[in-house]
C-alpha positions in Angstrom: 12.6 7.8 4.1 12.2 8.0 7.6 8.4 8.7 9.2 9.4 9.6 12.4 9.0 13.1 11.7 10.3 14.5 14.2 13.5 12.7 14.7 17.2 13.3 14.4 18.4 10.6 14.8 21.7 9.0 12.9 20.3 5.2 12.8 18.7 4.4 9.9 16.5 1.0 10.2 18.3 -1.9 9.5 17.9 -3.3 5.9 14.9 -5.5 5.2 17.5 -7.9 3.9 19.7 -7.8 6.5 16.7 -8.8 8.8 17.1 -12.8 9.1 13.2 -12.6 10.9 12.0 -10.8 7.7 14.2 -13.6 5.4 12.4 -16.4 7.8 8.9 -15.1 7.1 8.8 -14.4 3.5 10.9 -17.9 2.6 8.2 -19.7 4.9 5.3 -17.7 3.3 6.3 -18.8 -0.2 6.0 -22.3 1.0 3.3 -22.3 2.2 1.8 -21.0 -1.1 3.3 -23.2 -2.7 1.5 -26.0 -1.3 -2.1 -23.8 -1.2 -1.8 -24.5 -5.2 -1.1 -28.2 -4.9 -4.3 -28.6 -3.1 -6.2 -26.9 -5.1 -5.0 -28.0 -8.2 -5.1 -31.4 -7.3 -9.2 -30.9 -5.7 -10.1 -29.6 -9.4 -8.6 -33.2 -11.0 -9.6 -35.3 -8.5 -13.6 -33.3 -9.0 -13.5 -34.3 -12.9 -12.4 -30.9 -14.2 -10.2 -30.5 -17.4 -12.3 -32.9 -18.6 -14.3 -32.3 -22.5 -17.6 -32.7 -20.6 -17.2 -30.3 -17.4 -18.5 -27.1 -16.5 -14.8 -26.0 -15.4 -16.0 -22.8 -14.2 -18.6 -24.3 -12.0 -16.1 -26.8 -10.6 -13.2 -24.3 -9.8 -15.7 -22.0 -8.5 -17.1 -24.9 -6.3 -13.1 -25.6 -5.2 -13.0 -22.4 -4.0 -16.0 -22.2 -2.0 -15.2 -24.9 0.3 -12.0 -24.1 0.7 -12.4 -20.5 1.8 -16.3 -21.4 3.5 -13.8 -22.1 6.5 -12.4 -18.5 6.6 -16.4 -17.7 7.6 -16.2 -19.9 10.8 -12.3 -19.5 11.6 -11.0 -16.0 10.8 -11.9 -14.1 13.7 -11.2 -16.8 16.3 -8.1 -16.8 14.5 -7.4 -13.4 15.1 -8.0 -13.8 19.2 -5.7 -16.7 19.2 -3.1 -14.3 17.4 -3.7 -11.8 20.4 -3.7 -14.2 22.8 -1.0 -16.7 22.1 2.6 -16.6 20.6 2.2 -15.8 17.4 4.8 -17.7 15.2 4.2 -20.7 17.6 0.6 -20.6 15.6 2.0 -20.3 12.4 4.0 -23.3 13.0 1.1 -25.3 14.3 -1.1 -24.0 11.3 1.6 -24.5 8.7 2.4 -28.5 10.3 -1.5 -29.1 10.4 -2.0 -28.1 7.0 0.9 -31.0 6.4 -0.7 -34.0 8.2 -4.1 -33.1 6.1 -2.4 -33.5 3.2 -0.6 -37.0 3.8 -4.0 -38.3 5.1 -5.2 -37.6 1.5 -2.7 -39.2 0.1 -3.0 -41.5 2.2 -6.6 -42.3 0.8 -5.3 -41.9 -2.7 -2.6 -44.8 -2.2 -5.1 -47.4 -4.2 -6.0 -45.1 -6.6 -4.9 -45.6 -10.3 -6.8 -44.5 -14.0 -7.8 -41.1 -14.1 -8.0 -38.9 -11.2 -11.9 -37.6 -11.0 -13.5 -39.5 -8.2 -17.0 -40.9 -7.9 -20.0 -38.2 -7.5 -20.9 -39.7 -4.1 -17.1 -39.0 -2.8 -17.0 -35.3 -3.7 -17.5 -34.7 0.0 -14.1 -36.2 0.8 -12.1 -33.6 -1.3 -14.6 -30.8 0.4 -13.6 -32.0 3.6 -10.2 -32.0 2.8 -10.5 -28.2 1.3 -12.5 -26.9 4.2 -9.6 -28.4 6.4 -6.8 -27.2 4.9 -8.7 -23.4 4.4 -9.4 -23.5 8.0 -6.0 -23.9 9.3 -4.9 -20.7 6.4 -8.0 -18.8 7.8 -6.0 -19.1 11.6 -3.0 -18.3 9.7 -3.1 -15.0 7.9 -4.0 -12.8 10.1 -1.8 -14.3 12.8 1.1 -13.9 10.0 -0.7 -10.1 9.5 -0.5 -9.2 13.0 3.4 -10.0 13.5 4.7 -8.8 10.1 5.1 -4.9 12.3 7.0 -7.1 14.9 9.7 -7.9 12.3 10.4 -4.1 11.0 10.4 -0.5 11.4 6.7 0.5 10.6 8.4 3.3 7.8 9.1 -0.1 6.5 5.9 -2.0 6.5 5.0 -0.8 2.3 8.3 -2.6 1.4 7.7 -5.5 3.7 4.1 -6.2 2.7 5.0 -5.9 -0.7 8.1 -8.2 -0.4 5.8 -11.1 1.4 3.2 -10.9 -0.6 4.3 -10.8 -4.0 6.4 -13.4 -2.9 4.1 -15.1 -1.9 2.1 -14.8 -5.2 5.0 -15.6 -7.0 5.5 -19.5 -5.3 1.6 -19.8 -5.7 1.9 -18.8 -9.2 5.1 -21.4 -9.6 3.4 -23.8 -7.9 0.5 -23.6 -10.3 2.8 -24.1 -13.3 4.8 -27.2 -11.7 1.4 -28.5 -10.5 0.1 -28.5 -14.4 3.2 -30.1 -15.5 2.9 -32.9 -12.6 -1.1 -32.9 -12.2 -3.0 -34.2 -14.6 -6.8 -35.5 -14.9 -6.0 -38.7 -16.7 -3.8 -39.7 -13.7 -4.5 -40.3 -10.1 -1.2 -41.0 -9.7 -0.1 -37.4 -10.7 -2.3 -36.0 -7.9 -1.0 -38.4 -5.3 2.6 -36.9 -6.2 1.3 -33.2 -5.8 -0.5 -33.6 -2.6 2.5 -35.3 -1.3 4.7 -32.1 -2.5 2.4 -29.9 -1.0 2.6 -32.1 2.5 6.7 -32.0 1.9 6.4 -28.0 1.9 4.2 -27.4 4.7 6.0 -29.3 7.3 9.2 -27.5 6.1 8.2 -24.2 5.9 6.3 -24.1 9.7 9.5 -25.1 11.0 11.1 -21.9 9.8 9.0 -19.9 11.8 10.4 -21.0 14.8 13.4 -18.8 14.7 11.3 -15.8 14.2 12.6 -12.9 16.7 9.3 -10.8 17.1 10.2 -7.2 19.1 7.4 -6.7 21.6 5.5 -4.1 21.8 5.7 -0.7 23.7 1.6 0.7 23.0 -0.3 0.4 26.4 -3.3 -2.3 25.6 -6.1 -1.1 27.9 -6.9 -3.2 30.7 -10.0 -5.4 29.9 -11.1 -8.6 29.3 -9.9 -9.3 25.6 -13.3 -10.9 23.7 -13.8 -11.8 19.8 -16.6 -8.7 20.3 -13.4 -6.2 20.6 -12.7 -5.9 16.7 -16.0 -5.2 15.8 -16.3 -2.5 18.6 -13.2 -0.8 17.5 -14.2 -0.9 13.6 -17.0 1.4 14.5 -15.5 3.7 16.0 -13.1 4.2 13.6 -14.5 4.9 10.3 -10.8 4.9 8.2 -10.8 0.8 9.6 -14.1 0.2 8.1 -13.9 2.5 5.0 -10.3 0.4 4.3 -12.3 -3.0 5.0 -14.3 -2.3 2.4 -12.0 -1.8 0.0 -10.9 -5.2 1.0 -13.3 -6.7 0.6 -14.7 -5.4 -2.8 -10.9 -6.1 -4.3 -10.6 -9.9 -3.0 -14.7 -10.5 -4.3 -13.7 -9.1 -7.7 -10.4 -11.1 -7.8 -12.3 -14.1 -7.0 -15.0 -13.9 -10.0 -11.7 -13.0 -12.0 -9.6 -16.1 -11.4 -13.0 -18.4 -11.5 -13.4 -16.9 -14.8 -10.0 -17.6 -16.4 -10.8 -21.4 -17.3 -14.7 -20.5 -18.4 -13.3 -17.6 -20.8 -10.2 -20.3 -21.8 -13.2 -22.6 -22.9 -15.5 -20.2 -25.1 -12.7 -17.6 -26.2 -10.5 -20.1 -27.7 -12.1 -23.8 -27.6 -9.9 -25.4 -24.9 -10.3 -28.4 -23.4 -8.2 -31.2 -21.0 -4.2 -30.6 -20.7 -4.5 -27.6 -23.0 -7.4 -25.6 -20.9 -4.6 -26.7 -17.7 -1.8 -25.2 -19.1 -3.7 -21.9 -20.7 -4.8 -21.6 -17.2 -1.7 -22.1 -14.9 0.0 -19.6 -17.6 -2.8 -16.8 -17.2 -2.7 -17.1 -13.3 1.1 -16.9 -13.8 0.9 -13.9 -15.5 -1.6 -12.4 -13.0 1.7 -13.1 -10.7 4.1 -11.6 -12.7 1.5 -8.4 -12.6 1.6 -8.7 -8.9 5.1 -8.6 -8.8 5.0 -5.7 -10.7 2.8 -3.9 -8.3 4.6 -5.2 -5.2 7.7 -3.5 -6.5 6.0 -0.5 -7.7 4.6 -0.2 -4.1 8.5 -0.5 -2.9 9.7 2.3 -4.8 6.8 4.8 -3.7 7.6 3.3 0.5 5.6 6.1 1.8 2.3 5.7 3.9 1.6 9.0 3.3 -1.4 9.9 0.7 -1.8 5.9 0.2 -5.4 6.5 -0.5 -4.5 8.3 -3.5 -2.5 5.0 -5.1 -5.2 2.6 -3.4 -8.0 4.2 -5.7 -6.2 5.0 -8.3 -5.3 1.6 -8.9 -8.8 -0.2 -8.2 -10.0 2.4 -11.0 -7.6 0.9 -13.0 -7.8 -2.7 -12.2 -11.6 -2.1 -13.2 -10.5 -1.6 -16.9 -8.3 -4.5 -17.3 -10.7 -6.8 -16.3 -13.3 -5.0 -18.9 -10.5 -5.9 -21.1 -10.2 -9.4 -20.0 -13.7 -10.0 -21.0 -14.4 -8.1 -24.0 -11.6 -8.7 -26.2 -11.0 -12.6 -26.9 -7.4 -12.1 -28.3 -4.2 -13.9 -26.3 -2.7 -10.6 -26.5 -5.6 -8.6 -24.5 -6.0 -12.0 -22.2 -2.3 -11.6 -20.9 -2.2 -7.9 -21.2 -5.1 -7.7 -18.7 -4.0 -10.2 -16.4 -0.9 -8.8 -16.4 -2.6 -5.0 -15.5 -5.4 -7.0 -12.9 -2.5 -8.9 -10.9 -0.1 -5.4 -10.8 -3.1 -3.0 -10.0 -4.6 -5.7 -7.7 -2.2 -5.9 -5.6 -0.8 -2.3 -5.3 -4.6 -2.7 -3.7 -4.1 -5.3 -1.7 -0.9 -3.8 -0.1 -1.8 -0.6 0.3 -4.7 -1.7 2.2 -2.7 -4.3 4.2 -0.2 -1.3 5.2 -2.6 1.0 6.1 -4.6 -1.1 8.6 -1.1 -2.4 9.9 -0.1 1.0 10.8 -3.8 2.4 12.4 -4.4 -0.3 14.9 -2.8 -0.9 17.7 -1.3 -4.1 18.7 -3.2 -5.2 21.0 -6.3 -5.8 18.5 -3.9 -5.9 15.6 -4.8 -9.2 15.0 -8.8 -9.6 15.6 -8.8 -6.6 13.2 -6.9 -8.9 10.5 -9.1 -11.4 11.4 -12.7 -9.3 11.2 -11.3 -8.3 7.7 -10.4 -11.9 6.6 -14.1 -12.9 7.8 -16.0 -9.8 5.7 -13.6 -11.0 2.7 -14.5 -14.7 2.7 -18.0 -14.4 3.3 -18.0 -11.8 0.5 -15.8 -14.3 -1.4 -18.0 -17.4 -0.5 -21.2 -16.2 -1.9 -19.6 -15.6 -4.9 -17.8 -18.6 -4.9 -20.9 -20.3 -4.6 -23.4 -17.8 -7.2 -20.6 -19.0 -9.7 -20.8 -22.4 -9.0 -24.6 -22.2 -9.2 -24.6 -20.2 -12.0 -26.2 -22.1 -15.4 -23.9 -22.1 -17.7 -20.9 -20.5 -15.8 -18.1 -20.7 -18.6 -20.7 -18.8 -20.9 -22.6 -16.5 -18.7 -18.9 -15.2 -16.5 -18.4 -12.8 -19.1 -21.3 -11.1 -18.6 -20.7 -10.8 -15.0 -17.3 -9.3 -15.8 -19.0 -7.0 -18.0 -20.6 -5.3 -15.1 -17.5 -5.6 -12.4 -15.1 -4.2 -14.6 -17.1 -0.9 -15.1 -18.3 -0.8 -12.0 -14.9 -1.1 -10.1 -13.6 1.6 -12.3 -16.4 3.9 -11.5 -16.1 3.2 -7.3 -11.9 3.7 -8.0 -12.8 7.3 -9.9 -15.4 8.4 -7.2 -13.5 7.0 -4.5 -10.2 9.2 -5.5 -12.3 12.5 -6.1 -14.0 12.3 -3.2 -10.2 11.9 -1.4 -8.7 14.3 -3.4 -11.4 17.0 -2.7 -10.8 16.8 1.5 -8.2 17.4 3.7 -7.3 20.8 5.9 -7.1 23.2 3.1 -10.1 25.3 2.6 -10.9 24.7 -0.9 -11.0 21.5 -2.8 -8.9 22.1 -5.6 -5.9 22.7 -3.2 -6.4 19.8 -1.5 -6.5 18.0 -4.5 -3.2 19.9 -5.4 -1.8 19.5 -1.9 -2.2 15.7 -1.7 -1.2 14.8 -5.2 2.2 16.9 -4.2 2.7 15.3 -0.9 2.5 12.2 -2.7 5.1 13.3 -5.7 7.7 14.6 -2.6 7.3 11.9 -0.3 7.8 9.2 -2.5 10.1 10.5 -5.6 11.7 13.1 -3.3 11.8 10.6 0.2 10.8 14.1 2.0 11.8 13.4 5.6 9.4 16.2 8.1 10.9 17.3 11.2 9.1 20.0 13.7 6.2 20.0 12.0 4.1 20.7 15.2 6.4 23.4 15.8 4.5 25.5 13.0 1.5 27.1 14.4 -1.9 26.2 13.8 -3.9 29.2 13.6 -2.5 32.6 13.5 -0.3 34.4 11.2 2.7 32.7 10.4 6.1 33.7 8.6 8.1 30.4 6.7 11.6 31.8 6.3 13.7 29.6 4.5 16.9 29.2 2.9 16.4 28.8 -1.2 18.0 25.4 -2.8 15.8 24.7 -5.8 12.8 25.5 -7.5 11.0 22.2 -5.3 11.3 24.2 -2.2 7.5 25.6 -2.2 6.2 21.7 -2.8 8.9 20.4 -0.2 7.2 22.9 2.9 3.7 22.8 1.2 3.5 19.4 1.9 4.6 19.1 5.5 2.3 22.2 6.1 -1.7 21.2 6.7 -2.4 24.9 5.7 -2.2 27.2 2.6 1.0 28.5 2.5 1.0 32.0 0.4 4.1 32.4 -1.6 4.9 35.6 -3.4 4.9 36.2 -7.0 5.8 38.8 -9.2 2.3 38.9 -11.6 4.0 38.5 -15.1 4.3 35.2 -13.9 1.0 34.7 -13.5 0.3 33.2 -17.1 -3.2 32.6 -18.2 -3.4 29.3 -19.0 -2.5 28.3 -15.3 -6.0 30.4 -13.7 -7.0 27.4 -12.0 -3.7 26.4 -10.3 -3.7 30.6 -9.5 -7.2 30.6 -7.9 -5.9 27.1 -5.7 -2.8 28.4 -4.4 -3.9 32.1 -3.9 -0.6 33.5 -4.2 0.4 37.4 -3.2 0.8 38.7 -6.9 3.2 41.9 -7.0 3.9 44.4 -9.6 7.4 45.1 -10.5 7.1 48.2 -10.7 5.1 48.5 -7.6 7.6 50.3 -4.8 9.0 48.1 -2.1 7.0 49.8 0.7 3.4 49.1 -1.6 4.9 45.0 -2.1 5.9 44.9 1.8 2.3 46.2 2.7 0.9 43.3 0.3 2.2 40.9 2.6 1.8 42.7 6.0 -1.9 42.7 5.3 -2.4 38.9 4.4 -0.1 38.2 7.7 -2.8 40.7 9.8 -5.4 38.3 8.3 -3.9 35.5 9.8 -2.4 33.5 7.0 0.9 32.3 6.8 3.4 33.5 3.9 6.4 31.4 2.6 9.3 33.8 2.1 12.9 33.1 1.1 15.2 35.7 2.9 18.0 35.0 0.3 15.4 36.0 -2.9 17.4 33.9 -4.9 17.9 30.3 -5.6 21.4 28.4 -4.4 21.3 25.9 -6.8 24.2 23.9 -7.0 25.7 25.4 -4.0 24.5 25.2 -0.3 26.0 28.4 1.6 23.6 31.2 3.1 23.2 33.9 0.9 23.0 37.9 2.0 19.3 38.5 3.1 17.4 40.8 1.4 15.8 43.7 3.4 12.2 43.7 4.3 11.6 40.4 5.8 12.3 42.0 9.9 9.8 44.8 8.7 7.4 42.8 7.5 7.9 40.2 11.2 7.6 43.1 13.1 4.7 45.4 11.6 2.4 42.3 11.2 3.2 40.5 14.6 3.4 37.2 13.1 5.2 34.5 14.7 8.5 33.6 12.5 9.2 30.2 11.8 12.9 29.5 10.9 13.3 26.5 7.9 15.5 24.9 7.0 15.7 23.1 3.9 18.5 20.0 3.2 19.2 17.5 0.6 17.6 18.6 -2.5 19.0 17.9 -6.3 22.4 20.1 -7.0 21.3 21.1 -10.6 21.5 24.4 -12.2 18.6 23.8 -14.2 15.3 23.9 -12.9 13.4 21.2 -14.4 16.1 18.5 -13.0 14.8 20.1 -9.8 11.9 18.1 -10.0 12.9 15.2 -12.0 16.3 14.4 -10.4 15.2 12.5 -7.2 16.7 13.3 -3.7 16.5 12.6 -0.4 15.2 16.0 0.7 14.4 17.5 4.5 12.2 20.2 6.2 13.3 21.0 9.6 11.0 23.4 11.7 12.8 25.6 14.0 10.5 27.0 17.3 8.5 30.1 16.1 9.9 33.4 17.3 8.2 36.8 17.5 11.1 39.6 17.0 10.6 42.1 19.8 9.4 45.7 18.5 12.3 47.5 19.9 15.2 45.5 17.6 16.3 46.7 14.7 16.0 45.4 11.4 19.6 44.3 11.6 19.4 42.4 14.6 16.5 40.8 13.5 18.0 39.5 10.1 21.2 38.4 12.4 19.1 36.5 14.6 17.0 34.6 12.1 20.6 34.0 10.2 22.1 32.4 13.7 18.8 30.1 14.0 18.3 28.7 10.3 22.5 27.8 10.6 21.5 26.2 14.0 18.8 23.8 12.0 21.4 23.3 9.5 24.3 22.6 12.3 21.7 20.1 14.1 21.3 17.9 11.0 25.1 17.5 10.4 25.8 16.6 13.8 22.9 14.1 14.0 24.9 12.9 10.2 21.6 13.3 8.6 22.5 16.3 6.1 22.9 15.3 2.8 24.3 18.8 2.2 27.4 18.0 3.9 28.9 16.7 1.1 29.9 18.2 -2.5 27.4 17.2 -5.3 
């Protein structure tokens, strides 16, 4: 779906496979996870954990801490270098940095032989190393952030995100189960070979980045001095940056107690220790992969911006209750269940988030932005990083810490999506609710395409007239319209047990056996209130064919008595199905097109007001088949 709404133009964005930038950055992303897990893994052995003795929980927790400690100091000064320098020239340098750290420790490791864990007294060499290694990643991602909507479209920054993302997941996740089968704590040798892996995927991945082709950027950067100060400035005055930073933040804390947790809970669930705790653990965290997969390509097939906020709480509600899961149920089942749900809702999180940022901020501060939001993460992340590995106890006492974050993330994700649900434009919040979930169901299932929106007034009373397709029309021009539309009904169709949906809506109830005159005064007098009415000129639906119908009287009566400006509609690609449930559930590639609002002068007739409005809504149909954008040009 295209989200240029008010375009009409034939060229569609080129594939996201067909993009040899895009290929460059998500092949050289999944790299360079790759060889995050090498380093890691190989920390953990080399600190003595695995081992019958350790505090695993403690010791992953501790891995972690140093690592992303560095993201504190380095994020936002990685973000002004992102705005300030070439950016995939950094990513290569980062990348290629990350490599020579890696050789000098295995460089250090040369001697080594018997089991990996080194002496208490040189722990501070493997925290060097870590702090390194995160310092150059806390330079890269938002660098790598900042130039992903350089590489696409921007309708196709969901899909993108999603596709780098997950994909990079997925080679962390594989790089976790090859490092368990290479890395073990009995071997020093073991951990020389993954470090020098990780080093051998590093220096090839940063080269890939040099053939990115980033488009520049047309938005007008004002003309200041560019300081690290900037991205908080601009977070404050805009409240959607901070509110989305939060949400950040509050996912990445809760993922971190969650995969610290995973070896603690492997140990007191199920009574694993050494190879066995290693493998139970690379599997889980491959599963929490496999979940984010899931979610990346969930995120894919909705590929609409629009009503984001409404997935992004949804699932941190949800993500909430797999990890209460996770802890409260000690069965293998439930264990890979919930990190299959945490990994898929997490990261339909995650990307949302990541999209939604991408799209707000301009590029000129794009990538201080990332940056301020990788800082608030880390520090976030840190301190939890570190309250775990201070904890007494950890691998016992982490369950009851996720016995409080699971139920409290589900209660933030459930206040969070009421509170969205209930505002927007429409007076009352029950329709916004209403409007919102729809705009969500028609963008997404339906890839609604909006064009002229801003040619349908405001304020004042307003007349929608539309050709009929399907029973999805109403939903289709509901949700490109920020204002109630009032749609006439006849009241036996008014059924009880849909009040509420009645009293959102507010439609213009008639009486069949009302006359025509008493039904066209019923509408004349919402118009002179200044609302707008939805009518269909045809008054009946076209179904599987897409020719004008005869217009029924009433409609240049009703335009001219009430004075309200009349909008022409067209309406285009909708499902070609007789039955009116495969209206809905048949998905389309559907369009709205606005015409300019016209008030019929007083002194026309009725006829020449029906011919008019008949010449202008085939003029909207005639400009989407010569722009080869009508999906109603061809036979079903």
């Amino acid at each position: 779906m295209s989200e240029q709404a008010d375009s009409l133009s034939p060229a569609r964005p080129r594939p996201l496979w067909h993009n040899l930038s895009f290929t460059l950055m998500w092949t050289s992303t999944a790299a360079s996870g790759f060889g995050d897990r090498m380093i890691m893994l190989g920390a953990l052995a080399l600190l003595g954990g695995m081992t019958q003795h350790a505090d695993d929980t403690s010791i992953q927790a501790s891995t972690q801490f140093w690592f992303f400690l560095s993201y504190i100091f380095f994020s936002i000064p990685g973000g002004y270098l992102a705005d300030r320098l070439p950016r995939k020239w950094l990513m290569l340098g980062c990348d290629e940095s990350r490599s020579v750290i890696l050789m000098f420790a295995f460089g250090m490791l040369a001697a080594a032989s018997g089991p990996a864990a080194v002496p208490e007294q040189e722990h501070w060499k493997v925290y060097a190393t870590l702090f390194a290694v995160g310092g150059f990643a806390a330079i890269f991602n938002p660098t790598r952030n900042a130039i992903i909507p350089q590489l696409m479209e921007r309708s196709q920054l969901p899909a993108g995100n999603a596709v780098i993302l997950v994909i990079n997941v997925v080679a962390s996740q594989i790089g976790m189960v090859v490092g368990g089968e290479i890395i073990s704590p009995t071997a020093a040798s073991s951990v020389r070979t993954g470090l020098l892996l990780g080093a051998a995927f590093y220096f090839v991945s940063g080269w890939f980045f040099a053939f990115l082709r980033p488009h520049e950027s047309t938005e007008p950067a004002p003309q200041q001095r560019r300081s690290l100060r900037d991205a908080g400035t601009y977070a404050l005055r805009h409240r959607r940056v901070v509110s989305l930073i939060v949400i950040n933040v509050l996912t990445w804390a809760s993922a971190a107690v969650v995969t610290t947790a995973i070896l603690g809970l492997g140990r007191v669930q199920y009574g694993l220790n050494g190879d066995a705790l290693l493998k139970h653990f690379t599997w889980v965290s491959a599963t929490l992969g496999v979940g984010m997969l899931i979610g990346a390509a969930i995120i894919t097939l909705i590929r609409t911006r629009r009503e984001m906020t409404v997935v992004i709480m949804t699932a941190f509600g949800m993500a909430g209750l797999c990890v209460l899961l996770l802890a409260a149920v000690p069965s293998m089942v439930a264990t890979y269940a919930a990190a299959l749900g945490i990994g898929m809702f997490g990261n339909i999180t995650i990307i949302g988030v990541m999209t939604m940022l991408q799209s707000i901020t301009p590029n000129y501060i794009r990538g201080r932005i990332m940056g301020l939001s990788a800082m608030v993460n880390n520090i976030c992340a840190v301190a939890v990083y570190y309250a775990i590995w201070r904890l007494p106890d950890a691998d016992l006492n982490i369950r009851y810490v996720l016995y409080l974050l699971g139920p409290g993330i589900m209660l933030l994700g459930l206040v969070g999506l009421l509170r969205h649900l209930r505002s927007g434009p429409m007076p009352k919040r029950m329709t916004n609710g209403l409007w919102r979930i729809g705009r969500l169901f028609v963008f997404s299932y339906h890839r609604l395409r909006v064009i002229g929106k801003h040619r349908v007034p405001a304020e004042g009373p307003v007349i929608l007239a539309a050709n009929h397709t399907t029973g999805l029309d109403p939903f289709l021009m509901q949700a490109a319209v920020p204002r109630t539309i009032r749609w006439v009904m006849l009241t036996s169709y008014l059924f009880r047990v849909a009040t509420p949906l009645w009293r959102a809506i507010e439609p213009i109830a008639l009486d069949l056996d009302n006359s025509d005159l008493a039904k066209l005064r019923k509408v004349i007098s919402v118009l002179k209130d200044g609302q707008i009415v939805g009518l269909f000129p045809e008054g009946d639906l076209q179904r599987t064919h897409r020719e004008l119908g005869t217009f029924q009287p009433g409609i240049a009566m009703i335009a001219q008595r009430s004075g309200a400006a009349l909008v022409p509609t067209w309406i285009d690609g909708t499902p070609r199905r007789r039955n009116m449930l495969w209206h809905f559930l048949h998905p389309s590639r559907s369009t709205v097109i606005f015409g300019e609002p016209w008030t019929p002068d007083a002194g026309l007739t009725h006829d020449q007001v029906t011919d008019e409005l008949r010449r202008r809504l085939e003029a909207l149909r005639d400009q989407l088949a010569a722009a080869g954008t009508s999906h109603d040009t061809t036979p079903p």
